[in-house]
N, C-alpha and C positions, 0 to 999 in steps of 0.2 A: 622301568628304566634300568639300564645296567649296571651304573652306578648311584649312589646315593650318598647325602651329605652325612660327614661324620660325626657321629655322636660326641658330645663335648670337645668339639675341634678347638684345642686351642688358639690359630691359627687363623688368622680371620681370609686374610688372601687364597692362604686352601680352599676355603669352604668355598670361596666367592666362584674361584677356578672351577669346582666341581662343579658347582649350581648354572655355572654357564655352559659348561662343557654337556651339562644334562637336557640343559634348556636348545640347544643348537642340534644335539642328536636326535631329541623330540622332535622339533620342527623339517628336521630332517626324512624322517620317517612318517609325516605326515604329509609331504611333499610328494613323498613315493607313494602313500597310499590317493593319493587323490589325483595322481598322474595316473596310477593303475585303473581305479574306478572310471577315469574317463574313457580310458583303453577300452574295458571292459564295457563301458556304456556303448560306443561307436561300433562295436564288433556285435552288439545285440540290434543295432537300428538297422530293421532292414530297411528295402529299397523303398518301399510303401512310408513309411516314416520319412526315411530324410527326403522324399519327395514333399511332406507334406509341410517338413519344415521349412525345405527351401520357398513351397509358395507362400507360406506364412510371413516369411522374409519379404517377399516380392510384395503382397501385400500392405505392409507396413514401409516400406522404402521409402515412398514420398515422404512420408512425415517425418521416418529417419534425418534423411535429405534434409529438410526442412529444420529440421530441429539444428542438426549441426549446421547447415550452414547461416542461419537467420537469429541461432540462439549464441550454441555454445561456443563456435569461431569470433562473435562482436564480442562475446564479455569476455573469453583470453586474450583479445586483441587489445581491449579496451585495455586491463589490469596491465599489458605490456606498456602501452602507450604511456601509460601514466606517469611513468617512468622515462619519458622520455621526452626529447623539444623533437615536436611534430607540426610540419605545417601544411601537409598535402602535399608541396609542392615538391620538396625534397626528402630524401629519406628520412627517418627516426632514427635520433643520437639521444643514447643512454646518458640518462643526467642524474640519476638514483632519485633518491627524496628530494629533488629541489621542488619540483611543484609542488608539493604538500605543504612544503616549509611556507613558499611565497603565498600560497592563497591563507596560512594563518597569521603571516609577519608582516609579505610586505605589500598583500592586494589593500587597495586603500575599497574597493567595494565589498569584500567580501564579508565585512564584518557592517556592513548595512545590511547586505543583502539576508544574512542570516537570520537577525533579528528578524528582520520583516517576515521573512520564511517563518518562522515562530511564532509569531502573532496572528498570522493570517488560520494557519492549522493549526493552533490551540487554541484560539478564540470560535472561527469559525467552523469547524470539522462539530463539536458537540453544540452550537447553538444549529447545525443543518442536521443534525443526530434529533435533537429534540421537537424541532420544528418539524421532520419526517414522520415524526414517533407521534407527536399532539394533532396530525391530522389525519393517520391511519384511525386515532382512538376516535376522531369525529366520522371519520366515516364510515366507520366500523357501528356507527347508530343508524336505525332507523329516520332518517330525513328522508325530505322529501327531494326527489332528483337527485338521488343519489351516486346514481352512476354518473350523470350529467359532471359531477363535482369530480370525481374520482381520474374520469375525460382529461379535465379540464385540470389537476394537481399534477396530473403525472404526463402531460402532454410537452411541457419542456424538457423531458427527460428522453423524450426520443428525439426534439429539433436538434440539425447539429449546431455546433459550439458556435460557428460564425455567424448565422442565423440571429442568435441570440442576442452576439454583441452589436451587429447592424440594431437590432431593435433598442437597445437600451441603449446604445450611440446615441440615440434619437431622443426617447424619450427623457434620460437626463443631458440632453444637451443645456449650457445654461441659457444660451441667446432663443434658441427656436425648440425645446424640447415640451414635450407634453408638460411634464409634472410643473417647469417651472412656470409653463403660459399658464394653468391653472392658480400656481401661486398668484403670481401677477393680479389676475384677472379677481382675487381674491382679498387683493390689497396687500399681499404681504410679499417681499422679497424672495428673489430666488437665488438659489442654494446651489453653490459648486460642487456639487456630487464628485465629480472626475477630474476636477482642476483644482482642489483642494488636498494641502498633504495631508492633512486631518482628517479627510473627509474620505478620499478615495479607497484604501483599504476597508473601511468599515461598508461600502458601497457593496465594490466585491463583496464582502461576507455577505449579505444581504442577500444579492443575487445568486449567489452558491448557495442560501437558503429557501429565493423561491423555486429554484430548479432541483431539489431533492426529493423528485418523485419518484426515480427508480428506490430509493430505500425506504420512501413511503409505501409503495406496494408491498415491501418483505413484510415493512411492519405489521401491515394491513392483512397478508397471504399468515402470519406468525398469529394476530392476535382472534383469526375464525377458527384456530386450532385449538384455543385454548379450552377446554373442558367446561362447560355450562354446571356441573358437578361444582368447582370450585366454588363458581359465585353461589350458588345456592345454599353450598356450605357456611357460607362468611356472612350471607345474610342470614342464617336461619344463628351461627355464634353472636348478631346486633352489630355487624360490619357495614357502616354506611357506606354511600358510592364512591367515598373519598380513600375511603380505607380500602377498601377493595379493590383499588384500581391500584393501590401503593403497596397490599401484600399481594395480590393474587395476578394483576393485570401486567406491571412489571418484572417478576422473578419471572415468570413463564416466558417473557421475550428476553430475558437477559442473553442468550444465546445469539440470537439475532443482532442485539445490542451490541456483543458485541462484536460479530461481525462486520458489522457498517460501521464501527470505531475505527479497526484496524485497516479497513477499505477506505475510510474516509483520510486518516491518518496517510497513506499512503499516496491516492490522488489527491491530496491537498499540496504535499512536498513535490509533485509534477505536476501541478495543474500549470500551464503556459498558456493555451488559447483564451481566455477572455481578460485576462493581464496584457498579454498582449494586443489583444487589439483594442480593449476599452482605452489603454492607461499606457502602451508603449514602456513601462515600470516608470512614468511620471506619476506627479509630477514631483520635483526633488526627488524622486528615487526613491518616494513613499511606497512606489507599488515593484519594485525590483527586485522580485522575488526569485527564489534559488535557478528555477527552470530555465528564466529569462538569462542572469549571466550566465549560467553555463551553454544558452543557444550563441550567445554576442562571442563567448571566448570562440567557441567553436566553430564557426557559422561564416561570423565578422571579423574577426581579427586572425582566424584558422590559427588558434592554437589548439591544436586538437589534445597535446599532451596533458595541458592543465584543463581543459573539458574533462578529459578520462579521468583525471585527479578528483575534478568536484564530483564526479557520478558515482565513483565507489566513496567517497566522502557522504556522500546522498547516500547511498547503497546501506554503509554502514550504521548511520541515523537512522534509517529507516528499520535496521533490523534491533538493533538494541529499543527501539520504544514497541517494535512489536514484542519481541522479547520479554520486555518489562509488563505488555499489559496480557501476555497468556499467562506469565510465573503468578500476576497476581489477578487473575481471573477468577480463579477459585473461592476467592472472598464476595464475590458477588455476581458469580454466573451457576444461573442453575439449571442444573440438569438432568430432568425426571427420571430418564431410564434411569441415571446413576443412584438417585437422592433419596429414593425411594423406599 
């Protein structure tokens, strides 16, 4: 630098002047030098190069293409709207914060809709976590018809979503549905699965728990990886099957774990298709969870501006509990290459 700060500057404002004046020449001269280098780079690429860059470009276009127009055009669109009263019909008129304001002040659903959003993924995201995990570990033994099971765990994880809820439409119907003809026919009363405010969330979680076959498979593909070395070790230190499944069986999927946390956390705050068609967010608005009004704002009443509000509302819940569960990952994810 050509200048430099002065030694026991009395002067506070001096010193500050110089220290910026330094800092501005610097950046200055780093501007030129990486203007230069590029000069220099473009006058070394012969024609054989930039030919091979341009087809590398060509190449990759579509997905370029694809990306801005399918990705990063909706979520600047989105962040603009929010900010604004949109109804499709007419243009968007800048209103600043008022949507934000109203969905925490003056939406009389949104402060149900939340709760229930809450309940549904923090109750049910780690009982379909563990429910995934306790039948990888069964079928992870030697039974009999193994694979038969394996078929047959993981086989609603590729039906789609509507599929599903046509079938358990049916079979918790209360007038004509399986489970409750069998009550019946058993002597005992049948049970408002879907027409109960009590009842119907906890249904959901249920059904989000028999259909948890894709992360039974990870579990399952995680726990054939684990080192046969290990248990041998923990049996030969007087590790019974209970301990060994609690030091050796779980630390080594904790990675896994928690992947399908954060995945599950994720698609639980968008899950919409079998809310909606089980439960319409009935009954009383027991099942009105985040997805569903922000479709009704958007959809049905085309306020698109406060849709865009609750989505980066959503956007940012979603990142602050991922956040919070990688910072504290470290206390109970483990991981071999590192631990070592």
């Amino acid at each position: 630098m050509p200048n430099t700060l002065p030694q026991g500057c009395p002067d506070v404002l001096i010193c500050t002047d110089v220290l910026i004046r330094n800092l501005r020449e610097g950046g200055q001269r780093c501007r030129r030098w990486l203007m230069r280098a590029v000069a220099r780079r473009r006058e070394r690429m012969t024609a054989t190069e930039r030919r091979r860059v341009l087809t590398g470009l060509l190449f990759v276009s579509p997905w370029l293409i694809g990306f801005l127009t399918w990705i990063i055009y909706p979520l600047v669109s989105s962040f603009y709207y929010s900010f604004t009263r949109y109804d499709i019909l007419r243009p968007p008129v800048f209103i600043g914060l008022k949507n934000y304001v109203e969905l925490f002040t003056s939406d009389p659903h949104f402060s149900v809709v939340l709760p229930n959003t809450l309940y549904y993924v923090g109750l049910g995201t780690p009982l379909a976590l563990v429910t995934a995990f306790l039948l990888a570990t069964l079928l992870n033994t030697r039974i009999v018809g193994r694979s038969v099971f394996r078929t047959i765990f993981y086989f609603p994880a590729i039906v789609p979503a509507f599929v599903l809820a046509m079938v358990w439409s049916y079979l918790l119907n209360p007038q004509y549905g399986a489970i409750n003809a069998m009550l019946q026919a058993a002597g005992m009363k049948t049970i408002p699965f879907l027409t109960s405010p009590a009842l119907a969330k906890p249904t959901l979680i249920v059904i989000g728990m028999w259909a948890s076959g894709y992360s039974m498979v990870l579990y399952l593909a995680t726990l054939q990886s684990v080192p046969r070395e290990l248990y041998e070790a923990a049996t030969v230190d007087g590790a019974n099957a209970l301990q060994r499944f609690w030091n050796v069986t779980i630390p080594m999927c904790t990675p896994v774990i928690l992947f399908t946390l954060v995945t599950g956390i994720i698609y639980g705050f968008q899950d919409f298709t079998l809310p909606w068609l089980l439960t319409n967010g009935g009954p009383s608005e027991s099942t009105e969870f985040y997805a569903l009004h922000l479709f009704r704002n958007a959809f049905r009443f085309l306020r698109m501006g406060k849709a865009s509000a609750m989505a980066w509302i959503l956007f940012l819940i979603i990142v602050v509990l991922t956040f919070i569960l990688f910072k504290s990952s470290g206390r109970f994810v483990y991981y071999a290459d590192t631990n070592e």
